[in-house]
C-alpha positions, 0 to 999 in steps of 0.5 A: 567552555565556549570554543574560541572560534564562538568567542570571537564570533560573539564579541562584535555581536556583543558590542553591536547590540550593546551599541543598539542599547545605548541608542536606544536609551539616548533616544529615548532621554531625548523624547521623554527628557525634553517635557519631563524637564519642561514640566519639571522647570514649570513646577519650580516656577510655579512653586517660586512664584517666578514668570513662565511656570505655567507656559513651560508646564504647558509645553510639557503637557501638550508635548506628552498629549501629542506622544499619546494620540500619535501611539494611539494613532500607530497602533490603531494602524497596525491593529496590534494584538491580532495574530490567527489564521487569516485564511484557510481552505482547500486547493482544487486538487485537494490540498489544504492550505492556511495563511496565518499572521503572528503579532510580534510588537510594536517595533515589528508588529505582524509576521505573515506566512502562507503553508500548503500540504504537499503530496505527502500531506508534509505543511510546507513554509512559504514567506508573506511578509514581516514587519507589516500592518494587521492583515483584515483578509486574504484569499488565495486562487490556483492555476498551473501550479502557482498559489495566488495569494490576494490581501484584503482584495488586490494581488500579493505574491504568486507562490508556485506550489510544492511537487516533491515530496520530503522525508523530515528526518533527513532536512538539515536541523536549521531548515526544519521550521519550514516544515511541519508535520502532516498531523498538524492543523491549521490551529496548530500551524498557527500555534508553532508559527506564533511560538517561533516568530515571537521567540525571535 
């Protein structure tokens, strides 16, 4: 049974994300209604041999042709499908680091994290980006402690580097997936980071 405090937690949720559906839905009526009505009408006149069958089948074809180059332009933009390891390499003071990138979809389509061992050789999380374009390259420089981060070839984000260390056993369970284990590589930091940010 779900406690009461739950319940009353999940209601609003309930409702937002019903409310977020039937939007969407609306939408959606109204892009793909309007030529499919207009196809539809140019059917019937042609059908009856009635004026204005092939202008309102016209529309309605141009409309969805326009649909179509401008998802085809959109995706190209993003580059979807492309989630792997961006870049990966070493630091000066021997610690290695990976910058991965995981495809989560059209609505949202890349979320980018650089991770960095710290002295314990634990992989630590550090947030890039999210709801981005394909990343084509990055690179990262170190100096006084600070990671910097560059895309395709002009500065991001400056990240100052871990000095302490953690025990995995003692961090809070919501706090867990910022870390991960010192036997992981950089395949299999891309492997969790692609499982965790498409589940969500």
């Amino acid at each position: 049974m779900i406690p009461e405090i739950v319940q009353s937690n999940l209601i609003p949720l309930v409702a937002m994300n019903s409310s977020y559906s039937i939007s969407v839905v609306i939408v959606f009526l109204i892009i793909f209604g309007i030529p499919l009505l207009c196809i539809g009408f140019g059917l019937a006149c042609l059908l009856s041999k009635a004026s204005g069958g092939k202008l309102f089948l016209g529309i309605g074809i141009g409309i969805l042709c326009f649909y179509a180059v401008v998802a085809a332009g959109y995706m190209m933009m993003i580059g979807a499908g492309r989630s792997g390891i961006v870049a990966q390499g070493t630091s000066p003071n021997g610690k290695e680091y990976c910058i991965v990138q995981t495809y989560k979809g059209w609505t949202e389509p890349y979320q980018v994290s650089f991770y960095i061992r710290d002295a314990s050789g634990i992989w630590r999380w550090n947030y890039l980006a999210h709801q981005d374009t394909v990343w084509s390259s990055a690179a990262v420089t170190f100096s006084n402690g600070v990671a910097h981060v560059s895309r395709d070839g002009h500065a991001y984000r400056d990240i100052s580097l871990p000095t302490d260390t953690v025990d995995l056993m003692k961090i809070k369970p919501g706090y867990r997936d910022h870390y991960c284990p010192s036997n992981f590589t950089a395949e299999d930091i891309l492997s969790f980071h692609n499982k965790k940010f498409r589940d969500d």
